[in-house]
C-alpha positions, -999 to 999 in steps of 0.1 A, spaced: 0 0 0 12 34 -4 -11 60 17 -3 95 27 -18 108 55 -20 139 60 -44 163 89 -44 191 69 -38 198 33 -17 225 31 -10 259 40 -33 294 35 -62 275 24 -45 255 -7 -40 219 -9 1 215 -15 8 187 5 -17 168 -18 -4 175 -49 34 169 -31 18 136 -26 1 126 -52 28 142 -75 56 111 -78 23 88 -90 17 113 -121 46 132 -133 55 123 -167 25 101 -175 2 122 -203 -33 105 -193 -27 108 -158 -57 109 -136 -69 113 -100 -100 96 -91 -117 127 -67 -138 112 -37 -154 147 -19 -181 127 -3 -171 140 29 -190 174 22 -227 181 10 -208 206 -10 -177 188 -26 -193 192 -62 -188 227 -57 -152 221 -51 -144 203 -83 -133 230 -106 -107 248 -78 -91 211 -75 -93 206 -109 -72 243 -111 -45 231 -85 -40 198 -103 -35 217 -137 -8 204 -160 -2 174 -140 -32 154 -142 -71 150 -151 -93 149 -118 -127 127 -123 -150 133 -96 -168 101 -77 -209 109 -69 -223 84 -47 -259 101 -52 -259 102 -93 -236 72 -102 -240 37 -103 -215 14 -88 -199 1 -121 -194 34 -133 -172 45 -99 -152 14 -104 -142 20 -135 -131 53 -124 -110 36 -96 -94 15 -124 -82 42 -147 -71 63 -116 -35 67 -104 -39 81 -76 -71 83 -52 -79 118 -36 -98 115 -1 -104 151 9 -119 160 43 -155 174 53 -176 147 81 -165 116 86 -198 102 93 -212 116 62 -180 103 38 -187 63 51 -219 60 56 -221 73 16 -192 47 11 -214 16 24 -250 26 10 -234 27 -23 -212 -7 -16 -181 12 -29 -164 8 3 -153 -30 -4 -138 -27 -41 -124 10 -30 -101 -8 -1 -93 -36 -23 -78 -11 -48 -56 4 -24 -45 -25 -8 -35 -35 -43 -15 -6 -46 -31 22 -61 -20 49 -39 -40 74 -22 -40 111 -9 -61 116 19 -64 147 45 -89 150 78 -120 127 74 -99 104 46 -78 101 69 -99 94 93 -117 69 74 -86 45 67 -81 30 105 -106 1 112 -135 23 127 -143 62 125 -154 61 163 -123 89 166 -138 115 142 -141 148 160 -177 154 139 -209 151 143 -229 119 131 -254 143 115 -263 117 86 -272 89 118 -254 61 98 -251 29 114 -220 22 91 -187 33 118 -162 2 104 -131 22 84 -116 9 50 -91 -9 77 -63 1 59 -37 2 90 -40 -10 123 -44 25 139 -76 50 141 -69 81 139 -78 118 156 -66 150 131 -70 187 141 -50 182 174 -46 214 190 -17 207 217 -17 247 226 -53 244 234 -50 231 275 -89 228 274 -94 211 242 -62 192 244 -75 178 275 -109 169 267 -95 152 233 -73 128 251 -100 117 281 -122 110 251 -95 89 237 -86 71 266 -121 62 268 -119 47 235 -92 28 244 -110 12 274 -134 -5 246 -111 -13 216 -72 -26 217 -62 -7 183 -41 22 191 -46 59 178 -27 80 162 -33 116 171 -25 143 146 -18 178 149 -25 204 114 4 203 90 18 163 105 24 139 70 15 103 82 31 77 53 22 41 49 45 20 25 30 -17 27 35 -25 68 55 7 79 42 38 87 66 68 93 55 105 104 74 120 73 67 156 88 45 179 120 38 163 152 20 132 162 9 109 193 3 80 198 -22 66 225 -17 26 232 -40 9 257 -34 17 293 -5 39 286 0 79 287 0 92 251 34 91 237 52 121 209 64 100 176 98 115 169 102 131 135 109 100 105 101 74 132 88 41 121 57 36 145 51 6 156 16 -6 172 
């Protein structure tokens, strides 16, 4: 697998750690294209021709729509694709429209195949083996909480260390997670760069944590390998 992980996408409202990403995967191929997933938001539609501008020169972007396409017709999208772009929005929202359209399955299959994907905030979110760790609201009230199950960790994004009172109430949550699943979490501050190459996964850049079962949250050094 190759997944990069990211909390945030970029700086001043832009996406460049996406296209950072996702660049190696494209570069120098002339029908290059980026399967778009933006099912996170009730507005990603919106956001097709700005990602579309970003992407500019280096590849196509086809958008995924849950509510207007079949199944067959996201597949093939997912099989011309070389490179799968998760962006963020509610977590909640992005799997529950994974399952009712039963892309979810052949969508994890791809990537654990190898088709790489890009993925900030709630695609991020989405690959650990549940989304019980989303910081959103389950406004869509979808039974559906298993992840793709794409690494062996769930993960928190938007950590705000500098925040005593938020900090605090994110990691009692946590730990309260922990008391009902074994998994550990990976907790993500904006700007940190989670990579997964097949088993490792290395915090490339920004600053992580990682919460293990009855243990105090722990700071991943900088181009560590984490291990569970």
């Amino acid at each position: 697998m190759n997944l990069h992980l990211f909390s945030s996408p970029g700086e001043r409202d832009d996406i460049r750690y996406i296209i950072e990403a996702a660049r190696p995967y494209l570069g120098g191929r002339p029908e290059a294209m980026v399967a778009y997933l933006p099912m996170a938001s009730l507005y990603g539609e919106k956001m097709l021709d700005v990602t579309q501008s970003y992407f500019k020169g280096l590849a196509r972007v086809e958008m995924l729509d849950t509510e207007r396409m079949e199944l067959p017709e996201m597949e093939a999208i997912l099989r011309r694709a070389q490179v799968v772009y998760i962006p963020g929005g509610n977590t909640f929202l992005l799997n529950h429209r994974l399952h009712v359209s039963r892309l979810m399955p052949y969508l994890s299959k791809k990537i654990q195949a190898g088709l790489p994907l890009v993925a900030f905030s709630a695609g991020t979110v989405l690959c650990g083996p549940n989304i019980l760790t989303a910081n959103d609201l389950n406004m869509v009230d979808t039974p559906h909480f298993n992840g793709l199950n794409l690494t062996p960790f769930n993960f928190f994004v938007h950590y705000y260390e500098e925040e005593p009172y938020l900090s605090a109430m994110c990691e009692e949550w946590l730990t309260d997670y922990r008391i009902f699943h074994e998994n550990p979490v990976l907790i993500l501050a904006d700007g940190s760069y989670i990579k997964v190459e097949g088993r490792k996964t290395r915090l490339v850049s920004g600053e992580a944590w990682i919460l293990r079962k009855g243990q105090e949250m722990e700071k991943i050094k900088l181009g560590a390998l984490i291990a569970l």
